[in-house]
C-alpha positions in Angstrom: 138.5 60.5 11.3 135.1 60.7 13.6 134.9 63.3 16.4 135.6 63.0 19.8 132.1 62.6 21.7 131.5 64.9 25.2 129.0 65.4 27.1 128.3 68.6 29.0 126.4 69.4 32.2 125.3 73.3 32.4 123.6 73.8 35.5 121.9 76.8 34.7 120.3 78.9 31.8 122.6 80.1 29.5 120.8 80.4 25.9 119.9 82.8 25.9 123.6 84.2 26.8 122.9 88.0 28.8 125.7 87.8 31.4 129.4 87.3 31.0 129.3 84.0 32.3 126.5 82.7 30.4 128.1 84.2 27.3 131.2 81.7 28.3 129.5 78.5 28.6 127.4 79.3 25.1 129.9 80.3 23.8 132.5 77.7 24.7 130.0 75.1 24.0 129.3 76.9 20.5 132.9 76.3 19.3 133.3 73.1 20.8 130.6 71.7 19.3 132.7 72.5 15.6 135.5 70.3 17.1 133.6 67.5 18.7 130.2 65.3 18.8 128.7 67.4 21.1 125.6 66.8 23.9 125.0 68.9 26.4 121.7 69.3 29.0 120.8 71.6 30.8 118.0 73.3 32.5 114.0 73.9 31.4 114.8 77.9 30.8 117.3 77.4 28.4 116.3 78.0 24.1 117.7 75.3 22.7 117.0 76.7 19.0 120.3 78.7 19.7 122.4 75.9 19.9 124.0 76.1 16.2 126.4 73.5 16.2 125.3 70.9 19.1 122.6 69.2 20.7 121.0 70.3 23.8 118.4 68.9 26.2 116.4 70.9 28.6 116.7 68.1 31.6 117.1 70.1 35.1 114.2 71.7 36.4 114.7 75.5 37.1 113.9 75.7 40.7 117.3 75.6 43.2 116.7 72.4 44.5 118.0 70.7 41.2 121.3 71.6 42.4 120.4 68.8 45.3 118.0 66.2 43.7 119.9 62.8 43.7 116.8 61.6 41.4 118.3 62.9 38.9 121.2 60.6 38.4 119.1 57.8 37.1 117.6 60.6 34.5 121.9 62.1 33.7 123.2 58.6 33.5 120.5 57.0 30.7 121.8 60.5 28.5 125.1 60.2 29.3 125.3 56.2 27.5 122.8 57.2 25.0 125.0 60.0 23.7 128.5 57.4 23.7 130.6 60.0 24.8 133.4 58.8 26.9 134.3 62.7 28.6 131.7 64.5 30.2 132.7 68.1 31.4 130.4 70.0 34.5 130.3 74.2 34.0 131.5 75.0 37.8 131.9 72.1 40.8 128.0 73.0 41.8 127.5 69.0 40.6 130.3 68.0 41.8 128.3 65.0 43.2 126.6 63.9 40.1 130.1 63.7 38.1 131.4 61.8 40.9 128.2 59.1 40.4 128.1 59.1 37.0 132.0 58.4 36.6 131.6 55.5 39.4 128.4 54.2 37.1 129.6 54.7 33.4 133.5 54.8 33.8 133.5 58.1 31.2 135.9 60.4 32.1 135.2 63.9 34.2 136.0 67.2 33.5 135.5 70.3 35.7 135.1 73.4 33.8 136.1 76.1 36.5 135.2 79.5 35.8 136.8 80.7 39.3 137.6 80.1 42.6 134.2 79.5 43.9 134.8 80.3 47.5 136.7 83.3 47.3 134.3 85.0 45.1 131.4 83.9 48.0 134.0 84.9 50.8 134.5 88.2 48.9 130.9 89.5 49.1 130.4 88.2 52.2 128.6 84.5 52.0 129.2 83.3 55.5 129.1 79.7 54.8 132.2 80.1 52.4 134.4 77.5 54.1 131.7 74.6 53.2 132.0 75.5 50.0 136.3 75.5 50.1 135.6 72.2 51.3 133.7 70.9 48.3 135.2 72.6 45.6 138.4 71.2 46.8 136.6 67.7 46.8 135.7 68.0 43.5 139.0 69.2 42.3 140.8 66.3 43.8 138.1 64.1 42.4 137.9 65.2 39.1 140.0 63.4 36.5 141.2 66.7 34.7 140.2 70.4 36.0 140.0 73.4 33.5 141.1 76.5 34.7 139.9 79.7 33.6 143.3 81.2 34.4 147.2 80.5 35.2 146.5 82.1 38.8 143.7 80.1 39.2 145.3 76.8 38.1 148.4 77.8 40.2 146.6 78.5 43.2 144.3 75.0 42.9 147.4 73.5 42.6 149.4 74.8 45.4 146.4 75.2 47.8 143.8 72.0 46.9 147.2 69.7 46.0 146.4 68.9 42.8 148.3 67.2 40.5 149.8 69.4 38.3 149.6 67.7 35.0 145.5 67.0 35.5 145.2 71.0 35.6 144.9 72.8 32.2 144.3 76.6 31.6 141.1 77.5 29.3 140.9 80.7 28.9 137.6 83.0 28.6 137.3 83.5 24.6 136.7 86.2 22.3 134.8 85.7 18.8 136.8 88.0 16.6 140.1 86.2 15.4 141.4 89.9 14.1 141.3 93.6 15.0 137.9 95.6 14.3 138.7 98.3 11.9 135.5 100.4 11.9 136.0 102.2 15.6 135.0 105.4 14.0 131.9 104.1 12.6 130.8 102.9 15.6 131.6 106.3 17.6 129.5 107.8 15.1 126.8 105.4 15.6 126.8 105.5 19.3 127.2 109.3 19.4 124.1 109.8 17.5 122.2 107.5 19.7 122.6 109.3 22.3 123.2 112.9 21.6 127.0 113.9 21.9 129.4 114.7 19.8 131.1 112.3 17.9 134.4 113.8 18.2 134.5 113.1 22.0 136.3 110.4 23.5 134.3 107.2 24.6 135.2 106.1 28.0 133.0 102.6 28.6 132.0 100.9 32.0 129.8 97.9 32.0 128.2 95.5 34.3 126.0 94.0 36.3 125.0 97.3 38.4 123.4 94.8 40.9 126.2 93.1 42.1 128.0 95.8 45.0 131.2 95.0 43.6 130.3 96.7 40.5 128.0 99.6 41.8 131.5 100.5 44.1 133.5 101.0 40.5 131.0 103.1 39.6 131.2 105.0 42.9 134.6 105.1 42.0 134.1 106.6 38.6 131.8 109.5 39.7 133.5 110.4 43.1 137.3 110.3 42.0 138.1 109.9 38.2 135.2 111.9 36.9 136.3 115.1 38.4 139.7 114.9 37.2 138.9 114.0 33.8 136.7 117.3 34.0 139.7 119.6 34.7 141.6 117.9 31.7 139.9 119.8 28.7 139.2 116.9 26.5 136.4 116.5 25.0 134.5 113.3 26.8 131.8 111.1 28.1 131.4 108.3 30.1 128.9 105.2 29.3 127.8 103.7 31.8 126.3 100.3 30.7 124.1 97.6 32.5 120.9 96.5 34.4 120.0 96.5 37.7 121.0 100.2 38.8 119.8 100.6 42.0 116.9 103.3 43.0 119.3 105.3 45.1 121.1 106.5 41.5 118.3 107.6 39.6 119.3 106.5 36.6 122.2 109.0 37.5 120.6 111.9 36.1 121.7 114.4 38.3 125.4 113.5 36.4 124.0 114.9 32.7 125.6 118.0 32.9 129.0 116.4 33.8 129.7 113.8 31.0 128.0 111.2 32.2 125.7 108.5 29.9 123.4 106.0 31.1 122.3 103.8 28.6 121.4 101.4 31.0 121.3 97.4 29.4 121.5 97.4 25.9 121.0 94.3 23.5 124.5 94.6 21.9 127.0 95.6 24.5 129.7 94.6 21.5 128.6 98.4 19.7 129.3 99.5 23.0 132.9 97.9 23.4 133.4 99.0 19.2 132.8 102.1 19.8 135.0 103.0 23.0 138.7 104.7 23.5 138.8 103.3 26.9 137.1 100.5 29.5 137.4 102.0 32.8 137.8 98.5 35.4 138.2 100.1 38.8 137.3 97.3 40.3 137.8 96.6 44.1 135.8 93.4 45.4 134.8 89.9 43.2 136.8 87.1 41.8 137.5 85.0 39.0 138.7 86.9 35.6 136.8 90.1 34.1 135.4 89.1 31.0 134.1 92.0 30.6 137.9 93.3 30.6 138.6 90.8 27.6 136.0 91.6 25.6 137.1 95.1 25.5 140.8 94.7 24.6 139.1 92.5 21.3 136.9 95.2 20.3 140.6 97.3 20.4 139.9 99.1 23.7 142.4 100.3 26.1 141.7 99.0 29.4 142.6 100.6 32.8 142.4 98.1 35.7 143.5 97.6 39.1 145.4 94.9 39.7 142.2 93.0 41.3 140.3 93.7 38.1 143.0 92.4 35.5 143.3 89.2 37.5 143.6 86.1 35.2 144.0 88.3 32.3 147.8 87.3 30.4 149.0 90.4 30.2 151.9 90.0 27.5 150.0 89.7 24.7 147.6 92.7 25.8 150.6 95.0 24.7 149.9 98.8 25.5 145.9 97.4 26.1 146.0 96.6 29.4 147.4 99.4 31.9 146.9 97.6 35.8 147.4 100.1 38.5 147.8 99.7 42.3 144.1 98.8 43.9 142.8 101.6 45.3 144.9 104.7 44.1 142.4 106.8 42.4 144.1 109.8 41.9 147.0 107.6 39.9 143.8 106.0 38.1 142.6 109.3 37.5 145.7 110.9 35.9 146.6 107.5 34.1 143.0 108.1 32.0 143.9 111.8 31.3 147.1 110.7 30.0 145.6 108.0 27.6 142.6 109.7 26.4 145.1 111.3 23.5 145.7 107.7 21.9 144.5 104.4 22.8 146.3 102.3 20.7 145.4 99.0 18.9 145.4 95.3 20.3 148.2 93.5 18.9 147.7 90.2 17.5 149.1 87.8 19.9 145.9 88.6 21.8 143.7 87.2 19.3 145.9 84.1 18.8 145.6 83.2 22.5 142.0 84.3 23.2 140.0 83.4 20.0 137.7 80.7 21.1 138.5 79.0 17.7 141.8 78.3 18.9 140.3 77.5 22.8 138.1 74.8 21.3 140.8 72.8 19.0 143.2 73.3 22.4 139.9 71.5 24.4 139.2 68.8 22.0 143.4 68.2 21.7 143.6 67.6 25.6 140.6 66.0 26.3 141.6 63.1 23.2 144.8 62.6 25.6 142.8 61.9 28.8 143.9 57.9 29.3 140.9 55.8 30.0 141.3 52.2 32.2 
């Protein structure tokens, strides 16, 4: 039986994958491209060496007025019937517009990948033109002839607040690449221990992100104003990594925190040693939407992860087991006490998680509901 054929619109760089959200759309398109005939284009930045298991074409210029040049419909369309797919999915509503053409011009089938609620992440950190964009991703929702969701809250929320049609909605969750429990934590302590010059009989306490953004650089404002002292009073043996670029000037590379168990490796090329190696993923995070990835990642690589509730949004948390611990948003002393109280023993991820988040499993679930999509 041949392969279903899609055809897949990513409208920025995401080979190579640095950030959680590039590391979804390679990585979704990775597995996908195992299940189906896949095509995808995307823009001039973009390896396309590292695209193992599809074909992609560097089409979109880099510069931010591709997300506007109607010129490139004539360029989308002639790749779209050369590659005789009969779905094409976009990676967020940003081309919203060019699905909408192409479907009217080729009569293939549209699929909105949604990787959050676009306009209450903007609205979050303070984007004033926010209700514009509510506007259009609600458009392009309605328009759409099937809408993937990156969570149940998300899917129920576009459903009850955009009026969707329910059975055009489908959650697709963000995917891990492990289909079992690690078994070498101890290795990887080790490893990480040595690297950077503690013992490796402390506890690992992990926090990673994109130090840039503000809602990040607030969790770790968080982490060295109210849970750091507390976990000093405890006695255990500890540190805390603090992981990602962007770090702003003010911090100084938070060396005045040396003497009070505090790491900054800074980026690093293989955050997964990182996640290995950890008791605990520290998520105090306040500000931001869509689902933590980062958060996902960690319960794979059999961490436990402490969130507020804001932080583990999206994430199911029955088959997390003991993994996921979500506390009230902004009660650090309960945080604080919580990650005393689990530093002892972290537990391990059961496996239920890694039947529902295993991107082999996401990518036979795709291909299954996209072959159902009636055409006519």
């Amino acid at each position: 039986m041949s392969k279903v054929k899609i055809f897949s619109i990513v409208p920025y760089t995401v080979l190579p994958a640095k950030m959680g959200g590039e590391k979804g759309i390679a990585l979704f398109n990775e597995y996908l491209g195992q299940e189906a005939e896949l095509t995808a284009i995307g823009t001039e930045g973009n390896d396309t060496t590292l695209a193992k298991t599809y074909q992609f074409l560097r089409v979109f210029p880099n510069s931010r007025t591709r997300y506007g040049n109607l010129f490139l419909f004539f360029k989308v369309k002639k790749l779209l019937k050369e590659s005789g797919a009969q779905h094409f999915i976009i990676e967020h509503p940003y081309y919203g517009w060019l699905a909408w053409m192409l479907r009217m011009a080729t009569n293939a089938k549209w699929i909105v990948h949604s990787h959050n609620i676009e306009y209450q992440r903007s609205r979050s950190i303070g984007r004033k033109w926010w209700p514009a964009l509510k506007w259009y991703e609600k458009w392009v929702y309605r328009q759409a002839d099937t809408v993937f969701f990156i969570s149940d809250d998300d899917r129920t929320y576009a459903v009850n607040s955009f009026g969707l049609k329910s059975e055009k909605t489908h959650t697709i969750t963000y995917g891990i690449e492990i289909a079992a429990a690690p078994n070498s934590k101890q290795e990887f302590k080790k490893t990480i221990a040595h690297r950077h010059g503690f013992d490796e009989q402390d506890r690992i306490l992990l926090f990673n992100g994109a130090l840039y953004q503000n809602s990040n650089y607030e969790a770790l404002d968080v982490i060295l104003e109210k849970i750091n002292p507390v976990l000093e009073k405890a006695g255990i043996p500890y540190k805390i990594l603090i992981c990602g670029k962007g770090l702003p000037d003010r911090y100084q590379e938070l060396k005045g925190y040396a003497n009070s168990n505090i790491v900054y490796p800074g980026f690093v090329d293989d955050i997964s040693e990182y996640f290995k190696a950890a008791d605990i993923f520290l998520n105090p995070i306040m500000t931001g939407g869509g689902v933590k990835t980062k958060a996902i990642e960690a319960i794979a690589y059999g961490c436990k992860v402490i969130s507020t509730q804001l932080g583990a949004m999206g994430i199911e948390a029955e088959v997390c087991g003991d993994q996921l611990v979500k506390l009230e948003d902004g009660n650090w002393t309960l945080f604080a006490t919580t990650t005393v109280n689990s530093l002892p023993e972290t537990g391990t991820t059961p496996a239920s998680f890694y039947e529902h988040y295993y991107w082999g499993h996401i990518a036979k679930k795709v291909v299954g509901i996209i072959s159902t999509i009636p055409h006519g």
